[in-house]
C-alpha positions in Angstrom: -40.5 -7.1 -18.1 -39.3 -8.2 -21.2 -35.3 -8.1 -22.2 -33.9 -6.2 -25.2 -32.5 -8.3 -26.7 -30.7 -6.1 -29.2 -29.3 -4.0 -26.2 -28.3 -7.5 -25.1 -26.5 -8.0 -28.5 -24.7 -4.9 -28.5 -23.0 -5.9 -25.5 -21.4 -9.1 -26.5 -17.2 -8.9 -27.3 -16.6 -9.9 -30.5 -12.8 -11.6 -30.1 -12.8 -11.7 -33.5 -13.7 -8.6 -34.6 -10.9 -6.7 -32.3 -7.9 -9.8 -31.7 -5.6 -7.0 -30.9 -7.3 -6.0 -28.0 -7.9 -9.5 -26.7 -4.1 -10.4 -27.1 -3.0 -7.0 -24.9 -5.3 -8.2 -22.1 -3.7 -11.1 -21.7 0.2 -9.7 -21.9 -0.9 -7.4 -19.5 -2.4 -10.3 -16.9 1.1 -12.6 -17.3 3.0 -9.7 -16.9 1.1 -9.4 -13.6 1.5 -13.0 -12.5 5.4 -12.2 -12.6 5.2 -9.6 -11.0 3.7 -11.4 -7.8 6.1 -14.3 -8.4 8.8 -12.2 -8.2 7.6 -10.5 -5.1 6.7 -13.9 -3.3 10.6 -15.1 -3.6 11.6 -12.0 -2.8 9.8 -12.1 0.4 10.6 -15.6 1.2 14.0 -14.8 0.8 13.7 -11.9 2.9 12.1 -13.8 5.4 14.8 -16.6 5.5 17.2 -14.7 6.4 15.3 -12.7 8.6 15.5 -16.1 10.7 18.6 -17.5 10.2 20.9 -14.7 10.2 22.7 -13.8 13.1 20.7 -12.2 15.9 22.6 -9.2 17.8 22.7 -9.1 21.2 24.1 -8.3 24.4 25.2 -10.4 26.8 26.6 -11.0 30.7 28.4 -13.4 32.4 27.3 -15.5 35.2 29.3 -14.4 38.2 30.3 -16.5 41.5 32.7 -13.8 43.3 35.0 -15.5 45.4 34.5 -14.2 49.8 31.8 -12.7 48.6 28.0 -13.0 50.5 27.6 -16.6 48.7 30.4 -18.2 51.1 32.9 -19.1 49.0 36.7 -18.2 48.4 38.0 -20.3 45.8 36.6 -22.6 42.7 38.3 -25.5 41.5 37.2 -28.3 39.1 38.6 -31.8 39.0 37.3 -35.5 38.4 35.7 -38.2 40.7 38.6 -40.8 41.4 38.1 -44.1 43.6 41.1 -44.7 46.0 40.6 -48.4 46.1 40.8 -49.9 42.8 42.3 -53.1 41.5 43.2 -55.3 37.9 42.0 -58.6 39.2 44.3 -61.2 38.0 45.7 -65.1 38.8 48.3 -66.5 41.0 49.3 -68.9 38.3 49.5 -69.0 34.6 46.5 -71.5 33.1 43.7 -71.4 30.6 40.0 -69.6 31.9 37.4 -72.2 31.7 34.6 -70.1 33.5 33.8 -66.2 33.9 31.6 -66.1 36.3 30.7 -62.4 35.9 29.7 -59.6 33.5 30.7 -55.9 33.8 28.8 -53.5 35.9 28.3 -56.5 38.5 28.4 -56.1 42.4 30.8 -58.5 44.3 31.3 -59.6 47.6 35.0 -60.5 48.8 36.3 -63.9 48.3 33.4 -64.2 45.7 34.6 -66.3 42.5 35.5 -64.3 39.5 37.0 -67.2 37.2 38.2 -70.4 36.9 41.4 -72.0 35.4 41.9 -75.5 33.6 42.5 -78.0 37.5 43.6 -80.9 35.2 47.3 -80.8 36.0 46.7 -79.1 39.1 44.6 -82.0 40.0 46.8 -84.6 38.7 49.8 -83.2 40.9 46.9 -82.9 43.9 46.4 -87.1 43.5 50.2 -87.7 43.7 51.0 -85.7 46.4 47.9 -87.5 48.5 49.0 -91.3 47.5 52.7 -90.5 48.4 51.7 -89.1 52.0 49.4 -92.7 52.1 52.6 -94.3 51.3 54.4 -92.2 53.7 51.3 -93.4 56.6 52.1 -96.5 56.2 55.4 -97.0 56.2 55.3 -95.2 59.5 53.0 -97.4 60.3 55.2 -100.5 59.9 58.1 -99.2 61.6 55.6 -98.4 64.9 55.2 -102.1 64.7 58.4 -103.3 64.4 59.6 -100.5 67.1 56.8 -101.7 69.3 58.0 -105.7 69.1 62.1 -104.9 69.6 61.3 -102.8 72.7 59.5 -105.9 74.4 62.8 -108.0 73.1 64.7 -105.8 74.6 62.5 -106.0 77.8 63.2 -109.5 77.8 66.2 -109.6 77.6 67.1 -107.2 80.1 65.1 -109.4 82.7 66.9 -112.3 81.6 70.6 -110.5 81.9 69.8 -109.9 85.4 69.0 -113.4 85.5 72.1 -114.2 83.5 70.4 -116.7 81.6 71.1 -115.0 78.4 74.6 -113.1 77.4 74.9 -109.6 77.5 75.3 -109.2 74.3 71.9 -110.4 73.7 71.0 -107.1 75.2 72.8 -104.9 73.7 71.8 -106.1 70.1 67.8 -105.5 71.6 69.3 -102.2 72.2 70.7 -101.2 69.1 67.8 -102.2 67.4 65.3 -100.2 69.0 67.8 -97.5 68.9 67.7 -97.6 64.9 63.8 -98.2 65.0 63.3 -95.3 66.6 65.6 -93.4 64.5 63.5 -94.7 62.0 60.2 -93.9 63.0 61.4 -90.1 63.3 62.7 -90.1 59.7 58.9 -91.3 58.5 57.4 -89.6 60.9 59.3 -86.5 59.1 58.7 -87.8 55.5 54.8 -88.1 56.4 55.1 -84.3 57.5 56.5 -83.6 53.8 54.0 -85.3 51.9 51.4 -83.2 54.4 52.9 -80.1 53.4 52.9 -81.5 49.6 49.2 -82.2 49.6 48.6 -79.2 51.2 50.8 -77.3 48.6 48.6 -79.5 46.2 45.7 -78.2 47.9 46.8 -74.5 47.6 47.4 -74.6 43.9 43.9 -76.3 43.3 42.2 -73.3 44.8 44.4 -70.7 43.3 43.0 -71.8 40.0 39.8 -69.9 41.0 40.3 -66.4 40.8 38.7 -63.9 43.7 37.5 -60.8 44.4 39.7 -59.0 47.3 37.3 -57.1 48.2 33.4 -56.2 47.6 32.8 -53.8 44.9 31.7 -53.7 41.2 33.2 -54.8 37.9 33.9 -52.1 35.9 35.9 -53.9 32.9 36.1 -57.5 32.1 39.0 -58.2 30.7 39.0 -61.9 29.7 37.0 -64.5 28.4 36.7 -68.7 28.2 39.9 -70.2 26.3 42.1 -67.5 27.0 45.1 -68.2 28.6 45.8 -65.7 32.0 49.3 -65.2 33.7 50.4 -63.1 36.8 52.9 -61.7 34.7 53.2 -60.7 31.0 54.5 -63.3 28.9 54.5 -61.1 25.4 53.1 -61.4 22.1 49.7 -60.6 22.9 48.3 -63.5 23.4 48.6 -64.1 27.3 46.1 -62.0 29.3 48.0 -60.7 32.6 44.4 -59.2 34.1 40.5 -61.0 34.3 38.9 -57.7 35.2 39.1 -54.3 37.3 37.1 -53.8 40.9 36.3 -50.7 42.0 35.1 -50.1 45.5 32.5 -47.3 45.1 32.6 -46.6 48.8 36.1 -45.2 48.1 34.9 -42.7 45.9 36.3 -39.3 46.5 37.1 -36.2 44.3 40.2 -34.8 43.2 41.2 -31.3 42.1 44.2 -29.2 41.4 44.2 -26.1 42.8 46.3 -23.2 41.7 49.8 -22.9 43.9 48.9 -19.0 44.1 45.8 -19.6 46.6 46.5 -22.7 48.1 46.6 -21.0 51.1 42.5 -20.6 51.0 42.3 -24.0 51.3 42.5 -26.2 54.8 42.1 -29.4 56.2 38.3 -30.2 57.2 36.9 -26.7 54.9 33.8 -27.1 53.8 33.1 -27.5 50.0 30.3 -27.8 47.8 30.7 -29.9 44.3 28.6 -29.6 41.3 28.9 -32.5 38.7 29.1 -31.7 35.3 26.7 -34.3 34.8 23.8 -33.3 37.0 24.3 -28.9 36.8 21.3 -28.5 39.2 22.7 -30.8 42.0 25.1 -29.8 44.7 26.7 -32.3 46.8 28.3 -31.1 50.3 31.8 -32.0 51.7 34.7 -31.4 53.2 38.6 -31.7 52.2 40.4 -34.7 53.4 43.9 -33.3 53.0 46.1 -31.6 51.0 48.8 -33.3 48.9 52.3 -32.2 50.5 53.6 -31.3 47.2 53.2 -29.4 44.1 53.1 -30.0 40.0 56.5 -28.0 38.8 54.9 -27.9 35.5 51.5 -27.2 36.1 52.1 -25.1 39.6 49.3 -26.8 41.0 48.8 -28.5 44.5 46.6 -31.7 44.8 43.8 -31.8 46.7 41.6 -34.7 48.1 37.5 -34.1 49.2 35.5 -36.4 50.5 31.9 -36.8 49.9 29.7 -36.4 52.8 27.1 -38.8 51.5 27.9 -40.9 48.5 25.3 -41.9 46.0 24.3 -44.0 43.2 24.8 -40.9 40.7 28.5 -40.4 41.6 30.6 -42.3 39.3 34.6 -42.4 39.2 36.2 -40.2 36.5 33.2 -37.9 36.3 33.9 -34.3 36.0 33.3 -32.0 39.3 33.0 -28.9 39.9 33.9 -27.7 43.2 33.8 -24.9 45.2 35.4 -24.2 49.0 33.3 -22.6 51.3 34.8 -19.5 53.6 33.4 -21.4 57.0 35.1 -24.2 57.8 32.2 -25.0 60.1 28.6 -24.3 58.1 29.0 -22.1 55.7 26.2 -21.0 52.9 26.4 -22.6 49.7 27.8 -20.2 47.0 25.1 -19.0 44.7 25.8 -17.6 41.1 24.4 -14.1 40.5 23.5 -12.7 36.8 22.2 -9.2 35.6 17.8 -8.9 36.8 17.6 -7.6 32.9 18.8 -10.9 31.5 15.6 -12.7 33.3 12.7 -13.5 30.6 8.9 -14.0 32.7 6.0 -15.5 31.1 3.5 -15.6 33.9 4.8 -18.3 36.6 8.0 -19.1 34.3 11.2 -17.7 34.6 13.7 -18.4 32.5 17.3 -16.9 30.5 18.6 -17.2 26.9 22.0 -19.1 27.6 24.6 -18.6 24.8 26.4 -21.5 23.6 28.7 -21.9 21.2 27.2 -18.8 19.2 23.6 -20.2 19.7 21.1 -19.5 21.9 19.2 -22.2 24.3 16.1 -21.4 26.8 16.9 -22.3 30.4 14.1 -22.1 33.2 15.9 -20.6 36.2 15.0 -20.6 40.3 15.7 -16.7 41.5 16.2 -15.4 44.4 16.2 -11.9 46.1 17.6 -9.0 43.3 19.8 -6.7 44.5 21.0 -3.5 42.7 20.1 -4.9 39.5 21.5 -8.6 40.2 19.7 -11.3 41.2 21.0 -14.8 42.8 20.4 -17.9 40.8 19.4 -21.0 43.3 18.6 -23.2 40.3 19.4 -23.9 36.3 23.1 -22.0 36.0 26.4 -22.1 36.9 29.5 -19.6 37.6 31.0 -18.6 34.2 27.9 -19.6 31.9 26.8 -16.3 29.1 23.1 -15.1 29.4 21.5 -12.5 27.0 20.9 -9.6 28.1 17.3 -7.3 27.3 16.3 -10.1 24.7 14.9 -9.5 21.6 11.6 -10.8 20.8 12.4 -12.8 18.2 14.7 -15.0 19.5 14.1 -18.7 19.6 15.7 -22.1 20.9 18.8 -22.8 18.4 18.9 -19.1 16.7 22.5 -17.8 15.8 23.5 -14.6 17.7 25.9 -11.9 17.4 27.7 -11.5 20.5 28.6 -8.0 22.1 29.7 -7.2 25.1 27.5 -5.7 27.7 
């Protein structure tokens, strides 16, 4: 089929027969673009704040009711304390030559820590030893000379009785094995000094090496090569009165205060279970060692000591705990915080909470137990005192602001 062309021709704009025309169209297609710009930041705006403002929502607390079904009567928090600790330092005031450890190290007792200058402790050592050599053989000489008068005097005792020689003769033999023997017990004496010298010598040799009293491990070292180390504090900050601290982590034990006002929940050999603030999901079982027979005027507080019933690597002195004292002083169960069911999220095998923190939100997977009458028992992932949201909005996410209210 052939194409008009002059139908063809009669369709073609002619720009620039109507300019007019062509210069509306294109106002009205910018306008347009503007139009959907505007609408696009509006929108993103929107949106931003849609998910960043603050979220409304209602929350509960996490509740550990004290005698109730859980076991326990009274909570307490406190820190992890070792009873045996020690600043390690010298017997004498020298100059460190050697550290022989670094911090975080395990030692035995007796084990060398450091080592001090020996030069004048040596010197003194080598004096001491050649005056008790002198001291040997002077007593030496006079056991000699003792030895010969009392034969004289032998002597001449036979030959008084035989009155070939005077008496006189005799008594001078005598008198000097008298004085010999005099003699012999002052050296004899003087040889005991210069023992006791060397030995003192000895003494101050080895006290130059500084030792562990007792196995543990180094928690601070406190002093280096060159430094000069005294038992006592000689001012001016350049003398070092400690080389390191020892702690001995089989003396680790906790420590709390508990309030005055229920003291009397708490007893010799009860049963506790402590939490560290450290590891939340970990309870540690012990027992209470004793209480402190005395109180904090200021604080009304009485001290109380637990010990661990099985210490581990974890445990580390000055850690926060949190403890709580179980109602059976025998085997109680372990208290068990409870929460609102309606504050549990599920997503098939996962359960999990929206903990509030600090006005933000955090996901937590939780270990349940049994509900009951709308509260259920958390075995695993919270702790007494901790806010969960309640009936959680959909569109809440790890780190989103919230608007607390209360449930």
């Amino acid at each position: 089929m052939s194409l008009d062309k002059a139908a063809l021709e009669s369709l073609r704009l002619d720009r620039g027969s109507d300019p007019q025309r062509y210069q509306d169209s294109r106002a009205r297609r910018s306008r347009w673009w503007i139009i959907g710009a505007a609408l696009a930041v509006v929108l993103a705006v929107l949106g931003w704040r849609m998910f960043n403002s603050a979220i409304p929502v209602q929350t509960a607390m996490v509740e550990t009711a004290a005698g109730a079904a859980d076991g326990a009567v009274l909570n307490a928090s406190g820190y992890v304390v070792a009873r045996r600790l020690a600043t390690v330092s010298s017997k004498v005031t020298g100059r460190i030559t050697e550290v022989t450890f670094e911090e975080g190290a395990r030692v035995q007792q007796g084990q060398v820590l450091a080592r001090l200058d020996p030069s004048t402790a040596q010197a003194e050592y080598n004096v001491a030893d050649r005056t008790l050599d002198a001291s040997r053989r002077n007593l030496r000489e006079i056991e000699v000379r003792l030895a010969d008068a009392r034969r004289t005097n032998e002597r001449n005792r036979t030959l008084v009785e035989r009155k070939l020689v005077a008496q006189s003769a005799l008594d001078s033999s005598e008198a000097e094995v008298a004085a010999l023997q005099a003699r012999l017990a002052a050296a004899q004496a003087e040889v005991g000094v210069a023992q006791s010298r060397v030995a003192l010598s000895a003494q101050g040799i080895d006290d130059l090496s500084v030792r562990a009293p007792f196995a543990g491990v180094v928690i601070s070292k406190d002093a280096q090569p060159g430094e000069t180390v005294s038992p006592i504090s000689a001012g001016g900050g350049f003398t070092r009165t400690g080389i390191a601290t020892i702690v001995d982590m089989d003396s680790r034990e906790i420590e709390v205060d508990v309030n005055e006002a229920y003291i009397n929940r708490v007893k010799d050999g009860q049963k506790v279970a402590a939490v560290l603030d450290a590891y939340p999901d970990w309870t540690i079982p012990g027992h209470v060692i004793s209480i402190v027979p005395t109180a904090d005027r200021q604080k009304a507080t009485v001290r109380v000591r637990i010990a661990f019933d099985a210490l581990d690597d974890r445990i580390l002195p000055d850690m926060g705990i949190k403890v709580r004292f179980l109602e059976d002083a025998g085997s109680g169960p372990v208290a068990r915080p409870t929460m609102p069911e309606k504050a549990v999220v599920r997503e098939g095998n996962v359960t999990s909470v929206w903990v509030v923190r600090d006005g933000k939100v955090e996901r937590r997977a939780v270990e349940l137990g049994t509900p009951k009458d709308g509260s259920v028992p958390v075995l695993k992932g919270l702790e007494g005192g901790e806010s969960v949201v309640i009936d959680a909005p959909r569109r809440l996410r790890d780190g989103a602001a919230v608007e607390l209210e209360a449930s």
